[in-house]
C-alpha positions in Angstrom: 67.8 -87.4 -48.7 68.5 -84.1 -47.5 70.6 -85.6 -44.7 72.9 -87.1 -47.1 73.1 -84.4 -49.0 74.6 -82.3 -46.5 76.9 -85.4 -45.4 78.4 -84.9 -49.1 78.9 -81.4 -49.2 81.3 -82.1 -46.0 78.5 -81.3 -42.8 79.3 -83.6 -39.8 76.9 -83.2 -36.5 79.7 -81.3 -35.3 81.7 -79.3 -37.5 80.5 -77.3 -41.2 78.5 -74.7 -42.0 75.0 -76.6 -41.4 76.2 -78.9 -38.9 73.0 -77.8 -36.4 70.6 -79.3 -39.3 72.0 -82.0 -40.2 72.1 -82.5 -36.4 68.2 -82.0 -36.3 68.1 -84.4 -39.1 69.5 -87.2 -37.5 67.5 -86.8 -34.3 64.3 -87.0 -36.3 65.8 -90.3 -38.1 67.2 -91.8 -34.7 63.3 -91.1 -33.2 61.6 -92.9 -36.2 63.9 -95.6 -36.2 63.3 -95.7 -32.2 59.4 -95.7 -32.8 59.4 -98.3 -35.8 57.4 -101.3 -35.6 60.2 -103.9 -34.4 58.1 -106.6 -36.5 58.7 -104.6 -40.2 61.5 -103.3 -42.3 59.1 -100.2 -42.2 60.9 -96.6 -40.1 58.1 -94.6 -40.8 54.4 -95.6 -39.8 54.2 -93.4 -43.5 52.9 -95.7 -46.5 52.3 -95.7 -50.4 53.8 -92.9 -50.8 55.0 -91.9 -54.5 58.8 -92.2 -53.5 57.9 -95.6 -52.1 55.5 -96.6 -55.2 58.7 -95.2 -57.7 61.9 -96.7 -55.8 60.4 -99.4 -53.4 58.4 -100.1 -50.3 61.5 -100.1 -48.1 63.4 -97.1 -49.5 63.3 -95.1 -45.9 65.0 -98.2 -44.4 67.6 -97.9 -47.1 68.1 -94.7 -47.3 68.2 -94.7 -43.5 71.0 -97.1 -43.5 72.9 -95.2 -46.1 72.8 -92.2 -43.4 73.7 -94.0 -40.5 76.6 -95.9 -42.0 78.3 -92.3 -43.8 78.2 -90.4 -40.1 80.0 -93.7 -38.5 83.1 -91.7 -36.8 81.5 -88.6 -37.6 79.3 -87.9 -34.4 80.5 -85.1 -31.9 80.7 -87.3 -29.2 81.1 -90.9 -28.1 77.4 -91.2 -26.8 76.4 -89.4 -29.8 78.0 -92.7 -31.9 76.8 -95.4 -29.9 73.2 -94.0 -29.9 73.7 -94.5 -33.8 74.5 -98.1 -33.8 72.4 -99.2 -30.6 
């Protein structure tokens, strides 16, 4: 959430004034979606959580997606944007 947050406020990975978090944000998403059971929806190995018992089981896929697909043309570089989508 905080991700997308500073997405919103203008941040790209490489430009704006908290471009270095939101770059440390998306290399903790790309290494949970990396380490994700390839047999769930699930990113996180995290579960029952109050977020997830309020909005829904899946809601760190979704909101995973939702970052992903905002920073599409926003990474730095072109091996920054494929690692995105890979």
């Amino acid at each position: 959430i905080a991700a997308l947050a500073l997405i919103r406020a203008g941040n790209t990975p490489g430009d704006g004034q908290y471009s270095k978090q939101l770059a440390k944000a998306i290399e903790f998403i790309e290494q949970h979606v990396e380490q994700a059971d390839k047999e769930s929806l699930y990113v996180t190995p995290v579960r029952d959580t109050q977020l997830q018992s309020k909005i829904g089981r899946y809601v760190d896929t979704y909101l995973t997606a939702l970052v992903l697909s905002e920073l599409k043309g926003q990474m730095p570089d072109k091996k920054s944007e494929e690692r995105l989508f890979a």
